[in-house]
Jmol script that loads the backbone (N, CA, C; Angstrom):
load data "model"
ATOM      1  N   UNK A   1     -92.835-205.055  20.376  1.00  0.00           N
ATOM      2  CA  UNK A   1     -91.903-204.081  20.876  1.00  0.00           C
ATOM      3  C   UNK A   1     -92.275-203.739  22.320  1.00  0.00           C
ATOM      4  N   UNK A   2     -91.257-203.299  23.237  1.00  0.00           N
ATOM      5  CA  UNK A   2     -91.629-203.249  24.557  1.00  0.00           C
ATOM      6  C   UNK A   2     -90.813-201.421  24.827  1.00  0.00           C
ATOM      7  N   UNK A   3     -91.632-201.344  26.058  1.00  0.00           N
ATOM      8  CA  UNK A   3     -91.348-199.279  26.595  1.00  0.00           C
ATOM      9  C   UNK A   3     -90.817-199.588  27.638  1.00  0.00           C
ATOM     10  N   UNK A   4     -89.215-199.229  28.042  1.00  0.00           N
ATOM     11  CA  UNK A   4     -89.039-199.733  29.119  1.00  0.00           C
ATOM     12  C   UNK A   4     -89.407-198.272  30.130  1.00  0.00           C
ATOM     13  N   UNK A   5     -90.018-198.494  31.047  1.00  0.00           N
ATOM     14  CA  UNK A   5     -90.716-198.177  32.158  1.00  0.00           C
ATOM     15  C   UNK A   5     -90.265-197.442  33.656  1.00  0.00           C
ATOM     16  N   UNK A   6     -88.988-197.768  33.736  1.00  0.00           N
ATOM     17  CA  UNK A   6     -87.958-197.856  35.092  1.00  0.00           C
ATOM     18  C   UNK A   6     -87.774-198.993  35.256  1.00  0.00           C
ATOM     19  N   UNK A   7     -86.702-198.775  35.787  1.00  0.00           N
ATOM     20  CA  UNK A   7     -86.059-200.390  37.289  1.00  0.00           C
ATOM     21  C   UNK A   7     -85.998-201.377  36.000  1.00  0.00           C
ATOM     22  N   UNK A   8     -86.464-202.388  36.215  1.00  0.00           N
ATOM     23  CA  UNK A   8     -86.381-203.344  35.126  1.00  0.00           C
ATOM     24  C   UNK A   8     -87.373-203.928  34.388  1.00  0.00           C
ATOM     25  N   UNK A   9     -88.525-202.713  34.920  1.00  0.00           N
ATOM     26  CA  UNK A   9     -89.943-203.082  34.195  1.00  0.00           C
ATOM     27  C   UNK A   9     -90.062-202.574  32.604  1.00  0.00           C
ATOM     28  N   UNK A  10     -90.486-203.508  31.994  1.00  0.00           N
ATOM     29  CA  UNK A  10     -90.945-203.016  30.686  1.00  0.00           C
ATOM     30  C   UNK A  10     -92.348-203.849  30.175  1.00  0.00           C
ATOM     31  N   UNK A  11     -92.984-203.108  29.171  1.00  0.00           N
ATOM     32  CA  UNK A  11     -94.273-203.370  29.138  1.00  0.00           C
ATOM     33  C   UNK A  11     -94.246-203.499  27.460  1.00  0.00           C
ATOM     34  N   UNK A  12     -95.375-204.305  26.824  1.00  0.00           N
ATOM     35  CA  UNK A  12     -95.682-204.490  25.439  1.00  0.00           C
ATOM     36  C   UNK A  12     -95.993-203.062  24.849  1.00  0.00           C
ATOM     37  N   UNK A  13     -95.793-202.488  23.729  1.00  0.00           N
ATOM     38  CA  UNK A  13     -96.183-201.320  23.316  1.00  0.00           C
ATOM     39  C   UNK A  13     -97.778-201.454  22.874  1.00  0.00           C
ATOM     40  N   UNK A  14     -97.945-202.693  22.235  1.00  0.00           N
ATOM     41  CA  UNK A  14     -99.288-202.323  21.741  1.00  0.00           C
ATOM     42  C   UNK A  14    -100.212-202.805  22.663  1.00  0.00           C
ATOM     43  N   UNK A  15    -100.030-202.637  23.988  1.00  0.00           N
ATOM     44  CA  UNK A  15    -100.768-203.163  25.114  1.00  0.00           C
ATOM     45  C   UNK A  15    -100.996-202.003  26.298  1.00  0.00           C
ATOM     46  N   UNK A  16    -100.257-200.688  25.790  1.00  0.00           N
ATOM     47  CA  UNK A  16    -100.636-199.532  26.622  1.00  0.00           C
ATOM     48  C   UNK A  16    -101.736-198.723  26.107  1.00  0.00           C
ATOM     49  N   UNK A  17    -102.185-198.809  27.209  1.00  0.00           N
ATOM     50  CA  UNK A  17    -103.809-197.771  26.844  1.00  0.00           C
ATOM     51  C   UNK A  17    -103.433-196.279  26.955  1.00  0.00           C
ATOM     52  N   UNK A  18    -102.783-195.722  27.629  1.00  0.00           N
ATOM     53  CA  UNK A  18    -102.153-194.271  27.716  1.00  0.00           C
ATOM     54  C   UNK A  18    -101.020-194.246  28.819  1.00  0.00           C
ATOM     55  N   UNK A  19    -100.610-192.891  28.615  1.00  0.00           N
ATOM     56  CA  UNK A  19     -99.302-192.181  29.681  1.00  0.00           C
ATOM     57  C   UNK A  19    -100.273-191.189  30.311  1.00  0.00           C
ATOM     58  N   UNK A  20     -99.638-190.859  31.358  1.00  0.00           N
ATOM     59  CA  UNK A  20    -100.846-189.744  32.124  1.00  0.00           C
ATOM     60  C   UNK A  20     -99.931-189.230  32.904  1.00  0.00           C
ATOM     61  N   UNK A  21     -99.706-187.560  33.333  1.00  0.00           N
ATOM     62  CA  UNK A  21     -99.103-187.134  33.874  1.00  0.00           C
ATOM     63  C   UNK A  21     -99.495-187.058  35.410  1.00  0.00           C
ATOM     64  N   UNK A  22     -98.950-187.778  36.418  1.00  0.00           N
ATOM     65  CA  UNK A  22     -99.494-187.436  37.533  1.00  0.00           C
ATOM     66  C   UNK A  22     -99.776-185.821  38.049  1.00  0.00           C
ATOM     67  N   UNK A  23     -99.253-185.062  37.996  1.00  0.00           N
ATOM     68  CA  UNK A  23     -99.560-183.346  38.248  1.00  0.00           C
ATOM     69  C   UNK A  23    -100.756-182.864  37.578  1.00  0.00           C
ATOM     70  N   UNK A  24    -101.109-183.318  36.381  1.00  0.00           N
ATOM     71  CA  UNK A  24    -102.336-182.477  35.613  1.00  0.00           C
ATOM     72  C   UNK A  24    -103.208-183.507  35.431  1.00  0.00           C
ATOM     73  N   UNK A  25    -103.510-184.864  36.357  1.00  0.00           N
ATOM     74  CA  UNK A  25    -104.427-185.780  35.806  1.00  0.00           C
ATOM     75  C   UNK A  25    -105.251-185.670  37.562  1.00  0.00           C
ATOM     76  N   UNK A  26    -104.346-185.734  38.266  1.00  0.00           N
ATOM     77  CA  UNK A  26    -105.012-186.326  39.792  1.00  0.00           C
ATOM     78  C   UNK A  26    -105.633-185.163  39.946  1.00  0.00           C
ATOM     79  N   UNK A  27    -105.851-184.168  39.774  1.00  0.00           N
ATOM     80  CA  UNK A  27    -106.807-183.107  39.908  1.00  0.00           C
ATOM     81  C   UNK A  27    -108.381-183.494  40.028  1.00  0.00           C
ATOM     82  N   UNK A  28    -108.734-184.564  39.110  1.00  0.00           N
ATOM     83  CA  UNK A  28    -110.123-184.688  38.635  1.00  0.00           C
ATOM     84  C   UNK A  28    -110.721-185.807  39.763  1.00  0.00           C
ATOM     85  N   UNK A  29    -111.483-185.698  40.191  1.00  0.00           N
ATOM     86  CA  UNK A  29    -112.225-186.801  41.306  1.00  0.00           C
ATOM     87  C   UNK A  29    -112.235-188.137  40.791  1.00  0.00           C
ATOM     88  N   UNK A  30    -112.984-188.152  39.589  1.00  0.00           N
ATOM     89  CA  UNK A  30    -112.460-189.577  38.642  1.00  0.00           C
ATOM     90  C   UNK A  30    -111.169-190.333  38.393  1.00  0.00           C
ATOM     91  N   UNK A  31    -110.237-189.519  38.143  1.00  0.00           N
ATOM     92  CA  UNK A  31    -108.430-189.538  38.152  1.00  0.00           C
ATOM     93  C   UNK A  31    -108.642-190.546  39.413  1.00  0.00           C
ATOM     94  N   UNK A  32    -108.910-189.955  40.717  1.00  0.00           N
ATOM     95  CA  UNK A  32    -108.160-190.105  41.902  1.00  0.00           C
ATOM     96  C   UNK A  32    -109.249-191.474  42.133  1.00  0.00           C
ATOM     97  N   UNK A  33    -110.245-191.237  42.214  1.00  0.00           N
ATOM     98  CA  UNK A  33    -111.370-192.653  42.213  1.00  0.00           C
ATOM     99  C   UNK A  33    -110.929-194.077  41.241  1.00  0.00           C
ATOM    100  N   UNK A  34    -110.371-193.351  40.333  1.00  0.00           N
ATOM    101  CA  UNK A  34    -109.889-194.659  39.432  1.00  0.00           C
ATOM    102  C   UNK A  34    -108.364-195.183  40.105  1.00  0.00           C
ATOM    103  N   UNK A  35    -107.808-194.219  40.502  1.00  0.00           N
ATOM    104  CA  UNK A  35    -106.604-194.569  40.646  1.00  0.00           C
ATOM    105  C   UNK A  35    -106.427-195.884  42.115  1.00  0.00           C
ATOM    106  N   UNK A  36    -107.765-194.914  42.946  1.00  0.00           N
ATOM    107  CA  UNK A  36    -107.961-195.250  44.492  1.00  0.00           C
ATOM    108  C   UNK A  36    -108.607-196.771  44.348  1.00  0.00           C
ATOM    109  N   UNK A  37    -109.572-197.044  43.171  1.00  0.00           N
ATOM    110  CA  UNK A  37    -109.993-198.504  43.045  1.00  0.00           C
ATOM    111  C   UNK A  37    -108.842-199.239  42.647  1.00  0.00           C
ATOM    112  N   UNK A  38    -108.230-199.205  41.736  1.00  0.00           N
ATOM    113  CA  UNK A  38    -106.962-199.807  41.125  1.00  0.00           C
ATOM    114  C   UNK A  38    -106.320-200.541  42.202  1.00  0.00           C
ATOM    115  N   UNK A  39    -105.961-199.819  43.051  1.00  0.00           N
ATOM    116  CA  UNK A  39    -105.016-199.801  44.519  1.00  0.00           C
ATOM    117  C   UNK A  39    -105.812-201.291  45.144  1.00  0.00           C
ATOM    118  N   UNK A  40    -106.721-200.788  45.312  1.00  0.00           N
ATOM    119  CA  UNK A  40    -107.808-201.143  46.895  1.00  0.00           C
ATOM    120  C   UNK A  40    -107.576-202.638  46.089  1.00  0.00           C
ATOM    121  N   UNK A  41    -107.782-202.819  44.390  1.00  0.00           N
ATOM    122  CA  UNK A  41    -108.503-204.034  43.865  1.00  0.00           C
ATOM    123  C   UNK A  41    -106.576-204.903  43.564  1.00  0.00           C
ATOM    124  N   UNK A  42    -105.721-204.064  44.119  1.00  0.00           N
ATOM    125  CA  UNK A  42    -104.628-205.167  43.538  1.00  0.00           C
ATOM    126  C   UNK A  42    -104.068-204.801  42.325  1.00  0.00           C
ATOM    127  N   UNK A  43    -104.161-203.842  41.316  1.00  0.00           N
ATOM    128  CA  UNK A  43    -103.713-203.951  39.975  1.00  0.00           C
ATOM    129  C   UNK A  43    -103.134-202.874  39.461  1.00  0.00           C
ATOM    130  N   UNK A  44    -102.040-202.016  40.859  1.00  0.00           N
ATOM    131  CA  UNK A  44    -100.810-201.065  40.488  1.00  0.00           C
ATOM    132  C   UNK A  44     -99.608-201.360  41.228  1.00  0.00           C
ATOM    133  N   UNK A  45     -99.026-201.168  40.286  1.00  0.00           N
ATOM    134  CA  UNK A  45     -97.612-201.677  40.493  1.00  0.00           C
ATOM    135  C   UNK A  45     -97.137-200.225  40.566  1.00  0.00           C
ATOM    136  N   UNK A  46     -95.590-200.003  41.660  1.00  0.00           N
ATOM    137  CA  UNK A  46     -95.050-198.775  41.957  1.00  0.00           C
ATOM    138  C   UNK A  46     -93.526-199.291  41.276  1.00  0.00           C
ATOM    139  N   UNK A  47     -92.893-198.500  40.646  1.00  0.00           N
ATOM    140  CA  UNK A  47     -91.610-198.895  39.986  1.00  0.00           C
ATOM    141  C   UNK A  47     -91.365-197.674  40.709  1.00  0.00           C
ATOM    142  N   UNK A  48     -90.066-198.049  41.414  1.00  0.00           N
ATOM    143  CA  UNK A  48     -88.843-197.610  42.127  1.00  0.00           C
ATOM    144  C   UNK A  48     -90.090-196.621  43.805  1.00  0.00           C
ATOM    145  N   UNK A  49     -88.885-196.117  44.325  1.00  0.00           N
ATOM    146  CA  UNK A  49     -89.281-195.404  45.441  1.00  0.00           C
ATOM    147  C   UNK A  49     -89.119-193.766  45.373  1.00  0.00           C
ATOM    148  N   UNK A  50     -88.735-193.769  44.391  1.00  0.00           N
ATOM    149  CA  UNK A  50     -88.583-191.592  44.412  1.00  0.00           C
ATOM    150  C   UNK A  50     -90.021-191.245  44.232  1.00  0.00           C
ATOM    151  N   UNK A  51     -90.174-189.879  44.039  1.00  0.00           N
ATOM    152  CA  UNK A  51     -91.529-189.569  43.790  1.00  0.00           C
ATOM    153  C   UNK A  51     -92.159-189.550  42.466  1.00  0.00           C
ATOM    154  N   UNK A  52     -93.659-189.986  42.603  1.00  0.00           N
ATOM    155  CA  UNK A  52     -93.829-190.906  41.370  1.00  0.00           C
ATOM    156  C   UNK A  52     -94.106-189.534  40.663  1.00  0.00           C
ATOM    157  N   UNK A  53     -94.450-189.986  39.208  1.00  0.00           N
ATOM    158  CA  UNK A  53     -94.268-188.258  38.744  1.00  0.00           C
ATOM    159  C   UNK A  53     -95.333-188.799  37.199  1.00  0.00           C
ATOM    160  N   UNK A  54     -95.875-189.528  37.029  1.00  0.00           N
ATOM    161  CA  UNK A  54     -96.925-190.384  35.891  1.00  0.00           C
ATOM    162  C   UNK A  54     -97.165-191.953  36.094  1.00  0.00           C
ATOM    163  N   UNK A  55     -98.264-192.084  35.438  1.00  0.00           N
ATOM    164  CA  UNK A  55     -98.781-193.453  35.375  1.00  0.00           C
ATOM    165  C   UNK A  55     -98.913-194.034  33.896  1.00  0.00           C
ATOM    166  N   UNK A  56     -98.549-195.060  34.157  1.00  0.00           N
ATOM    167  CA  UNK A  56     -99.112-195.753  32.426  1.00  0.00           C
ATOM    168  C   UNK A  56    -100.328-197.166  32.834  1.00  0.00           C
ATOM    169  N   UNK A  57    -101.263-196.432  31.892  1.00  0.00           N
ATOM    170  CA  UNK A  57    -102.240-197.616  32.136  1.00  0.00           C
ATOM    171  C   UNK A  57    -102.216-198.675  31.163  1.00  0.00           C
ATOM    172  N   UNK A  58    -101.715-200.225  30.912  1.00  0.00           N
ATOM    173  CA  UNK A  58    -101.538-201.381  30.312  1.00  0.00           C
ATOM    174  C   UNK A  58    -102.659-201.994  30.019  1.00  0.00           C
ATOM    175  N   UNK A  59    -103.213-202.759  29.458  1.00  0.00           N
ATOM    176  CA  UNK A  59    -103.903-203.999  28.887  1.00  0.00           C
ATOM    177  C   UNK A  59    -103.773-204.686  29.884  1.00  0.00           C
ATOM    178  N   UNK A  60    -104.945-205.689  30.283  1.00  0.00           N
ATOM    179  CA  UNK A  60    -104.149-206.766  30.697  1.00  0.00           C
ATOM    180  C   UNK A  60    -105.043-207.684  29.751  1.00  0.00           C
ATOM    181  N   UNK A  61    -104.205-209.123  29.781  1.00  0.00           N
ATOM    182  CA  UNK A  61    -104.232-210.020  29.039  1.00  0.00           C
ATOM    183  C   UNK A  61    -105.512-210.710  29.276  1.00  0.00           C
ATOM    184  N   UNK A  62    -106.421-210.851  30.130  1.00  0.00           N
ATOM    185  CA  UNK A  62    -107.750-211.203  30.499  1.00  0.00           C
ATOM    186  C   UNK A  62    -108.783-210.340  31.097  1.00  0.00           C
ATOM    187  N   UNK A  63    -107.998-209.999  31.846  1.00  0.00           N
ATOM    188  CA  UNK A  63    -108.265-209.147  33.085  1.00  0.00           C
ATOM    189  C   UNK A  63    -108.733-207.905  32.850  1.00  0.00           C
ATOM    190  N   UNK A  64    -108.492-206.690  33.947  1.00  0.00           N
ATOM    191  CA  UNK A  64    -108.892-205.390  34.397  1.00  0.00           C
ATOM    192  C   UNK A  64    -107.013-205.345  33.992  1.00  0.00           C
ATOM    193  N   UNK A  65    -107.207-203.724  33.351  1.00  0.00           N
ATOM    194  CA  UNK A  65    -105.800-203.273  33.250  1.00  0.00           C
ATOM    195  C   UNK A  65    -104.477-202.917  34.392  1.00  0.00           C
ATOM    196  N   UNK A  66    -103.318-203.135  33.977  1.00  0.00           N
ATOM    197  CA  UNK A  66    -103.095-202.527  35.000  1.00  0.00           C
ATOM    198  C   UNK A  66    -102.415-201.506  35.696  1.00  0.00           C
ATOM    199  N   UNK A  67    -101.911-200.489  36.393  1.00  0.00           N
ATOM    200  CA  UNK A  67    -101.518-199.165  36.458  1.00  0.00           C
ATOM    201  C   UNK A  67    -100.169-199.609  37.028  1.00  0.00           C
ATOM    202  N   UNK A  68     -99.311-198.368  36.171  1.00  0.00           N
ATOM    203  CA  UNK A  68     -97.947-198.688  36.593  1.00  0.00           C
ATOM    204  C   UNK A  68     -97.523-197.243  37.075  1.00  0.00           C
ATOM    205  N   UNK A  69     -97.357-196.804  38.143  1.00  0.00           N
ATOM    206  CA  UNK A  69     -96.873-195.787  38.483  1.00  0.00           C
ATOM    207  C   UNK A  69     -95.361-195.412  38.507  1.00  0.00           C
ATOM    208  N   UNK A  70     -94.893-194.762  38.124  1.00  0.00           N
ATOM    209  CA  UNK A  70     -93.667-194.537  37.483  1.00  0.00           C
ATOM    210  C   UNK A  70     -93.101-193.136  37.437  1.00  0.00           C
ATOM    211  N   UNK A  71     -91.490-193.298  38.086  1.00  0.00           N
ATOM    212  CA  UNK A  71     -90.816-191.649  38.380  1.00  0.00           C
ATOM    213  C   UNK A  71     -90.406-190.991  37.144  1.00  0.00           C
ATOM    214  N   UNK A  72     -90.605-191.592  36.182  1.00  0.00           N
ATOM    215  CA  UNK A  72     -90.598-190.798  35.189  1.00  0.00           C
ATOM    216  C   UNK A  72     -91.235-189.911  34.291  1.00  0.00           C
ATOM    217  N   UNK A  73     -91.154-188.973  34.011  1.00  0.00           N
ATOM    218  CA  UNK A  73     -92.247-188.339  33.922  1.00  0.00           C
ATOM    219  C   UNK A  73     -93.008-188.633  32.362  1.00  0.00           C
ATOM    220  N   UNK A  74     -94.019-188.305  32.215  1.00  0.00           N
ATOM    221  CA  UNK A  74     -94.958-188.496  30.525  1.00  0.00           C
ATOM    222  C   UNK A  74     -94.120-188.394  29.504  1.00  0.00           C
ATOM    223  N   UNK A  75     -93.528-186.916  29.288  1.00  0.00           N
ATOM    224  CA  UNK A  75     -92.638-186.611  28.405  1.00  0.00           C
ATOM    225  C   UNK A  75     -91.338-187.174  28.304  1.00  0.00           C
ATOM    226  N   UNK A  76     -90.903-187.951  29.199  1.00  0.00           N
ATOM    227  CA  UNK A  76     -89.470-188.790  29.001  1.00  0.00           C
ATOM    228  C   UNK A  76     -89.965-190.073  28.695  1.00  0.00           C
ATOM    229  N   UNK A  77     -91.130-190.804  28.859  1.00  0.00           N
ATOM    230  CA  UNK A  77     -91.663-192.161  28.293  1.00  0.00           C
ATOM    231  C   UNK A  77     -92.165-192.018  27.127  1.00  0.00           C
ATOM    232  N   UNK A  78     -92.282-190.625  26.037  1.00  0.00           N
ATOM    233  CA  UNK A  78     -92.551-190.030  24.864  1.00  0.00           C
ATOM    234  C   UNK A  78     -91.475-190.521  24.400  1.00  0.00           C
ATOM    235  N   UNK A  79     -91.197-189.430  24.863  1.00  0.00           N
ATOM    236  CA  UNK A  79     -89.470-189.519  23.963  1.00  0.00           C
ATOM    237  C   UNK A  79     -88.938-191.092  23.601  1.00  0.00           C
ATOM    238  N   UNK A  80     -88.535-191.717  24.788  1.00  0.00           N
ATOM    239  CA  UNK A  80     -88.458-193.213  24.881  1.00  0.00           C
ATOM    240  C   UNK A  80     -89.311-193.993  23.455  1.00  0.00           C
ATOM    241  N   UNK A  81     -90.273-193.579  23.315  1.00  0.00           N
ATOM    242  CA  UNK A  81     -90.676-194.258  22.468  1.00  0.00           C
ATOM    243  C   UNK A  81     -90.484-193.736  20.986  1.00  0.00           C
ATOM    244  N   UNK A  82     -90.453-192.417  20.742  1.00  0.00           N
ATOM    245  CA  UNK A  82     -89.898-191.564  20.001  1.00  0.00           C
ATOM    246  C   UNK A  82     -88.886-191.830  19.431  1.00  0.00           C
ATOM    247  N   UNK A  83     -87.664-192.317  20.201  1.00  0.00           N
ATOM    248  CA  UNK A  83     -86.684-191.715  20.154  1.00  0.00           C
ATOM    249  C   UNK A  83     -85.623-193.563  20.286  1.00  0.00           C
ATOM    250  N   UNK A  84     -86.604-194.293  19.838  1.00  0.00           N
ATOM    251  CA  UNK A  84     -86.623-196.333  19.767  1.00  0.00           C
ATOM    252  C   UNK A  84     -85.915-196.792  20.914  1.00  0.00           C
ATOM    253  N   UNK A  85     -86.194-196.544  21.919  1.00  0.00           N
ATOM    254  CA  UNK A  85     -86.335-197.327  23.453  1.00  0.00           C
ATOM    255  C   UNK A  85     -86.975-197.882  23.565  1.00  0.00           C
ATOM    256  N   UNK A  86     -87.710-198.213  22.759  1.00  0.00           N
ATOM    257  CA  UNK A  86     -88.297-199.364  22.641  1.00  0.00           C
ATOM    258  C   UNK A  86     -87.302-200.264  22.138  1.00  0.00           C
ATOM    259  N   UNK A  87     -87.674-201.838  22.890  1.00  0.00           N
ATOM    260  CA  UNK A  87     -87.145-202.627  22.640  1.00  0.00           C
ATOM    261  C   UNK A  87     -87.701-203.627  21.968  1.00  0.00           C
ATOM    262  N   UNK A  88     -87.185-204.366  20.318  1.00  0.00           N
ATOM    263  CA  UNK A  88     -87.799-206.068  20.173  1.00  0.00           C
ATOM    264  C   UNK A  88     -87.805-206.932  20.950  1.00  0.00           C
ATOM    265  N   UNK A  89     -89.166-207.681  20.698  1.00  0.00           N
ATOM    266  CA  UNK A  89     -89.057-208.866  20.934  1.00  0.00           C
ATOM    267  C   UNK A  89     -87.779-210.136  21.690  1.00  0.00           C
TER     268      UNK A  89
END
end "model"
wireframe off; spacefill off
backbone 0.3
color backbone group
């Protein structure tokens, strides 16, 4: 099953490690250090151009995970999944 994400990104469900609200997460020095390596190392993707408003951190398939920053906020990618926006296969 896949979470669709924005724009035309969608991601595996059982391959997300969490949702994270950008407003109550970037507070923490770690938040922003993890977020700031992610960047520097190549492995976040920005879906759309409004202001980003949460992140979802993915699996990756070999690799280091990877961060999807996203204008939607935590509680509407809940719901989404909640609520079977999720999509099959």
């Amino acid at each position: 099953m896949y979470l669709h994400l924005g724009q035309s990104v969608m991601v595996r469900e059982k391959d997300i490690v969490g949702v994270f609200d950008l407003d109550n997460t970037t507070w923490s020095f770690r938040t922003r250090g993890f977020l700031e390596r992610a960047e520097r190392e190549g492995h976040v993707v920005a879906i759309g151009d409004d202001l980003p408003r949460s992140f979802v951190l993915v699996r990756g398939p070999d690799g280091p995970p990877t961060v999807y920053i996203t204008q939607l906020t935590a509680a509407t990618l809940q719901k989404r999944a909640e609520n079977g926006s999720i999509f099959d296969q």
